[in-house]
Each structure stands twice: as structure tokens, then as C-alpha cells.
C-alpha positions in Angstrom: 87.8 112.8 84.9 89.5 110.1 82.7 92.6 111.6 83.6 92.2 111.5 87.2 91.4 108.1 87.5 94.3 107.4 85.4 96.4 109.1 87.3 95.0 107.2 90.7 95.0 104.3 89.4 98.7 104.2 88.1 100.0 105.3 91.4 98.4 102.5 93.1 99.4 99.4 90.9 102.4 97.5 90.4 101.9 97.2 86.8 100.7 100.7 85.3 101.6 100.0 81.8 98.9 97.6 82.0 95.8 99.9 83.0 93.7 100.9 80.7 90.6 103.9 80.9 88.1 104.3 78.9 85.5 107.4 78.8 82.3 107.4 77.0 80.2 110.3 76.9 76.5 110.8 77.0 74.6 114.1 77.5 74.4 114.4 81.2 76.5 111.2 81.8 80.2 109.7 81.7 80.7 106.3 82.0 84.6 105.7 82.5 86.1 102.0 82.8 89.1 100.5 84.4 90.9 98.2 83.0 94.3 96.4 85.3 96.3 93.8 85.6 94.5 90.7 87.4 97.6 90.9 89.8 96.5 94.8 90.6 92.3 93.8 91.1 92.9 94.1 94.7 94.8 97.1 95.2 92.8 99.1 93.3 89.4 97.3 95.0 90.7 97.7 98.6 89.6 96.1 101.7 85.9 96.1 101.4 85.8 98.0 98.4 87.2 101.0 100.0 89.8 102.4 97.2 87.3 101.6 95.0 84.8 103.9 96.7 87.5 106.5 96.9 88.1 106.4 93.2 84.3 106.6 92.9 83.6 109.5 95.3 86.8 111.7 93.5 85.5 111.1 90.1 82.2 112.1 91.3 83.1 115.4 93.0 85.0 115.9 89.1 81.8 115.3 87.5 79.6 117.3 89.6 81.8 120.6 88.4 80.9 119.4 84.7 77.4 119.4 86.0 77.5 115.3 84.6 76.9 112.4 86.2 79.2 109.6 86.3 80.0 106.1 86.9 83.3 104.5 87.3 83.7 100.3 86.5 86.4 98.3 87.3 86.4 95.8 84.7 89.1 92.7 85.0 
């Protein structure tokens, strides 16, 4: 799941050296954070949210495989 969102959010930023992802693990969770540029905040947010959603809704369908739950934050 890290990976994916990784890979999502590097395609969509002008800066991917600077995004960062972090995964911690729980027992029947994942908590993954996103860290960009403050430049790249809106292209990985979206118009209303949208990507954002997007990147939510993938990472979910990941986790659901796992049989995890998991929630994605975009941190600045």
C-alpha cells in the first residue's frame, strides 16, 4: 500500500524528491502518511478533494485484499 501511494503520488507532483510516505502498522490497521512539497498540496488534494479521495479509495481497495483497514493523511 505504501508503495502505491508512492508511486501515485510521485506521478502527480512537480517535485517527487520531496514526498515522503510513511506506514505504520497495527493489527487490523495501516495508517500511511503523505508528506509533499507545499508547492504540490494542491495537486495531490484536487479540486474539492477529489485526487485525494482517489488516492484514498485505491489504497483502500489495497487494504481490503490484506484484509486491513486503512487510512491515508496528507500531512503538509
Amino acid at each position: 500500500m505504501r508503495d502505491l501511494v508512492e508511486l501515485i503520488a510521485k506521478s502527480l507532483v512537480d517535485n517527487p524528491e520531496m514526498v515522503e510516505v510513511k506506514q505504520i502498522e497495527g493489527e487490523k490497521s495501516v495508517i500511511i502518511e503523505l508528506r509533499v512539497a507545499p508547492d504540490d498540496m494542491g495537486k495531490v488534494i484536487g479540486k474539492q478533494g477529489k485526487i485525494a479521495k482517489s488516492i484514498r479509495v485505491l489504497a483502500k481497495a489495497a487494504a481490503a485484499k490484506e484484509g486491513k483497514r486503512v487510512v491515508v493523511e496528507i500531512i503538509r
